[in-house]
N, CA, C and O atoms as CSV, one atom per row, in Angstrom:
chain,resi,resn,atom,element,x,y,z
A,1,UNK,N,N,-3.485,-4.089,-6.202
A,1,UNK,CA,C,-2.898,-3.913,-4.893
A,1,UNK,C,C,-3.984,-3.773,-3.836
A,1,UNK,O,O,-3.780,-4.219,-2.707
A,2,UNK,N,N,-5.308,-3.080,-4.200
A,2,UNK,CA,C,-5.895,-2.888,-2.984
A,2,UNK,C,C,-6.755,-4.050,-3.213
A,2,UNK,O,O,-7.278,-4.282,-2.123
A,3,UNK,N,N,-7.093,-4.745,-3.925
A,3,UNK,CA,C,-7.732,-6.177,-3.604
A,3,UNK,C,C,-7.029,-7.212,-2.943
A,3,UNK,O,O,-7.684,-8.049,-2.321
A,4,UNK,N,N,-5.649,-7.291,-2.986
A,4,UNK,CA,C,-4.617,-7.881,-2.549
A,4,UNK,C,C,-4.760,-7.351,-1.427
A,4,UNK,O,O,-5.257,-8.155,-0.640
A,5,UNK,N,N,-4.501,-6.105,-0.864
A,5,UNK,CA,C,-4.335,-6.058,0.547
A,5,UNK,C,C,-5.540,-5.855,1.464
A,5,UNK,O,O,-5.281,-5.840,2.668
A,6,UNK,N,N,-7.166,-5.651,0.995
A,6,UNK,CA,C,-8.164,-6.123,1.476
A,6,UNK,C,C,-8.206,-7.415,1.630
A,6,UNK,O,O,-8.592,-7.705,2.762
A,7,UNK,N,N,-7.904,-8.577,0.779
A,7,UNK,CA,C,-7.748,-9.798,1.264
A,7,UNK,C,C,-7.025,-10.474,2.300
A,7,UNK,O,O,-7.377,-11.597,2.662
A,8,UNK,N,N,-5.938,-9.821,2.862
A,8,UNK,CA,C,-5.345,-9.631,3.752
A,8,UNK,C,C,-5.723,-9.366,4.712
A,8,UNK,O,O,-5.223,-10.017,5.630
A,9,UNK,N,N,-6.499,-8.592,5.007
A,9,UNK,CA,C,-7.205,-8.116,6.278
A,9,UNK,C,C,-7.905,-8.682,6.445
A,9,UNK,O,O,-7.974,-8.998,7.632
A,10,UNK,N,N,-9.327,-9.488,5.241
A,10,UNK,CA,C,-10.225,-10.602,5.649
A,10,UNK,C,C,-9.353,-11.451,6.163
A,10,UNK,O,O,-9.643,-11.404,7.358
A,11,UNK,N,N,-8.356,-12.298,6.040
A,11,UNK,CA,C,-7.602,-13.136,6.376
A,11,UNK,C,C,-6.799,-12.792,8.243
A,11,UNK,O,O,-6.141,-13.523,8.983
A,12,UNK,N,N,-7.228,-11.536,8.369
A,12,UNK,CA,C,-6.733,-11.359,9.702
A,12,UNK,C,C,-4.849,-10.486,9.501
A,12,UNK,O,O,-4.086,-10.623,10.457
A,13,UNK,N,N,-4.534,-9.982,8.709
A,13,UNK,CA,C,-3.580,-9.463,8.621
A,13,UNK,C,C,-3.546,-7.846,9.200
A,13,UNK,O,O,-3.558,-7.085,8.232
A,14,UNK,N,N,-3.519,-7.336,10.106
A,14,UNK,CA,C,-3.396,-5.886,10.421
A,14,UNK,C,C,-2.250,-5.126,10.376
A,14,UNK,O,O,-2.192,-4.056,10.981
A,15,UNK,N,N,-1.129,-5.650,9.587
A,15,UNK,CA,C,-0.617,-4.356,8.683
A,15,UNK,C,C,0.784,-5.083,7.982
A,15,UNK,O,O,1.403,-6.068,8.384
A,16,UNK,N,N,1.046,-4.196,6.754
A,16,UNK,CA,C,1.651,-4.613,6.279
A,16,UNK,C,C,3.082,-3.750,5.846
A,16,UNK,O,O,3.028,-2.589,5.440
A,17,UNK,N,N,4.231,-4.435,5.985
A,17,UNK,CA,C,5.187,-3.495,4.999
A,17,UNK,C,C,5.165,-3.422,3.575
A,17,UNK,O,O,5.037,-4.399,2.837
A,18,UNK,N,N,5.270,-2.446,3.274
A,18,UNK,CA,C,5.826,-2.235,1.861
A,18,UNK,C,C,7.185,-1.851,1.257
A,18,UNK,O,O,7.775,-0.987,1.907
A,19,UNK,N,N,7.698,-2.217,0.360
A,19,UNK,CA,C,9.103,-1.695,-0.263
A,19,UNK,C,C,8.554,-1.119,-1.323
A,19,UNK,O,O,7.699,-1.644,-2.036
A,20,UNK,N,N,9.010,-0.057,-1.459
A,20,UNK,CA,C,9.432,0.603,-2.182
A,20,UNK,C,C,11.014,1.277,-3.053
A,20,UNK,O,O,11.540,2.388,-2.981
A,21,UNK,N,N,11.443,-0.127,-3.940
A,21,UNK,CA,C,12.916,-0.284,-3.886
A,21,UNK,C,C,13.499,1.191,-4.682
A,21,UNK,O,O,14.712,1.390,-4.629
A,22,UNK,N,N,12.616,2.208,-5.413
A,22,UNK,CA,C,13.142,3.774,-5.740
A,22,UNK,C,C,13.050,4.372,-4.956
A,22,UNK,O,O,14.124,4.894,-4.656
A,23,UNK,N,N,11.935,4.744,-4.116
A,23,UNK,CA,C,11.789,5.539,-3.160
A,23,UNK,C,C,12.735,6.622,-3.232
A,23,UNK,O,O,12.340,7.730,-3.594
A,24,UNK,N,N,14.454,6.341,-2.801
A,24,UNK,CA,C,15.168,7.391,-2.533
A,24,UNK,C,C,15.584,8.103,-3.480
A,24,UNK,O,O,16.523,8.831,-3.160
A,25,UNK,N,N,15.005,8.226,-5.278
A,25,UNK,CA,C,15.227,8.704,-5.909
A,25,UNK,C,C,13.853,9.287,-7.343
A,25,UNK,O,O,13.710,10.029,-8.314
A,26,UNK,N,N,13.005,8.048,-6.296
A,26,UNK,CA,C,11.421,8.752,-7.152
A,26,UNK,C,C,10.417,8.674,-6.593
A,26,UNK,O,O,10.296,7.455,-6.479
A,27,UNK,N,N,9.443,9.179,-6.074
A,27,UNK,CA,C,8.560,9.245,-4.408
A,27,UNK,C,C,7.491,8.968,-5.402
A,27,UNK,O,O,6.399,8.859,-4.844
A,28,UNK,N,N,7.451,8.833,-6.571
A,28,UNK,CA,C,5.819,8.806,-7.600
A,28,UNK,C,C,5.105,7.709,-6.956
A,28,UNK,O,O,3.916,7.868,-6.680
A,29,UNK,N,N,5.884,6.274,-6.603
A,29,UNK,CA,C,5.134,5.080,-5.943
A,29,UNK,C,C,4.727,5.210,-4.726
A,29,UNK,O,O,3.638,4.812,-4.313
A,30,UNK,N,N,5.557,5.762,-4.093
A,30,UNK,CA,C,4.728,6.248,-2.647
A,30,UNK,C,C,3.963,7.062,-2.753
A,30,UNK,O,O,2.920,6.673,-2.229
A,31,UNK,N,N,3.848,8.201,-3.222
A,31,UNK,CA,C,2.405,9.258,-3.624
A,31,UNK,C,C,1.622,8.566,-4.026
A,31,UNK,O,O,0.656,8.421,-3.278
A,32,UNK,N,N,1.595,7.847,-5.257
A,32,UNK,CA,C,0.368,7.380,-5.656
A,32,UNK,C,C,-0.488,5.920,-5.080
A,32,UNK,O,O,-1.578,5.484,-5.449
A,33,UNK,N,N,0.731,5.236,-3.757
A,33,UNK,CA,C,-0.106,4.578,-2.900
A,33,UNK,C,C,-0.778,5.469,-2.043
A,33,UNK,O,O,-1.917,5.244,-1.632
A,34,UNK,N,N,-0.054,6.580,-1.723
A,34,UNK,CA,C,-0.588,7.462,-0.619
A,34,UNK,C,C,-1.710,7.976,-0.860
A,34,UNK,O,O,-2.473,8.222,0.074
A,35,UNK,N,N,-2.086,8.277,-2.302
A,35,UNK,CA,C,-2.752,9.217,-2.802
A,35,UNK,C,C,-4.122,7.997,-3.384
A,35,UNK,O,O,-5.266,8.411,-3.572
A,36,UNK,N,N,-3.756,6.578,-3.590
A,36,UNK,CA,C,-5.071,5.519,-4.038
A,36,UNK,C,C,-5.272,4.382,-3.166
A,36,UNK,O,O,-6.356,4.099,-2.656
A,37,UNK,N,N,-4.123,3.696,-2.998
A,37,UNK,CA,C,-4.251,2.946,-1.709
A,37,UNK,C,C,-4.720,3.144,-0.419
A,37,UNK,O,O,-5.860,2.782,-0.130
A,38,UNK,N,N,-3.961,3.692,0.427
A,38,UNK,CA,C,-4.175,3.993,1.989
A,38,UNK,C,C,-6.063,4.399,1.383
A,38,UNK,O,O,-6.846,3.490,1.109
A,39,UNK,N,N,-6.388,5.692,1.304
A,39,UNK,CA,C,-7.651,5.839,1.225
A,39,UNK,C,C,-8.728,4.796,0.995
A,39,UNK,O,O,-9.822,4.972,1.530
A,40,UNK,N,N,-8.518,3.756,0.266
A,40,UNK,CA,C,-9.371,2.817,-0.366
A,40,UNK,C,C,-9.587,1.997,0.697
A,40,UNK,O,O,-10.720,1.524,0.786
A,41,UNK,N,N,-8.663,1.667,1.648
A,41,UNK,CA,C,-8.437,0.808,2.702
A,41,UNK,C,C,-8.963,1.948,3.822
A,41,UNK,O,O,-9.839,1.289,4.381
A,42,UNK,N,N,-8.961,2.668,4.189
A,42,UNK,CA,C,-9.383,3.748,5.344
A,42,UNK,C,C,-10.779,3.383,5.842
A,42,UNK,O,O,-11.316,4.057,6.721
């Protein structure tokens, strides 16, 4: 994911959505983008 969405940004992309289709019943995928993603990209 974060090579994927660094490539993105070389490419000129400044931001992206994400789904998260559990979300409203398991937050583990959003924490652990929150918690490895976002930072890596910061």
């Amino acid at each position: 994911m974060i090579e994927r969405l660094e490539r993105l940004r070389e490419l000129g992309c400044r931001y992206v959505i994400c789904y998260f289709p559990e979300a409203a019943y398991d937050r583990s995928g959003v924490e652990l983008f929150e918690r490895e993603v976002i930072p890596a990209l910061g």
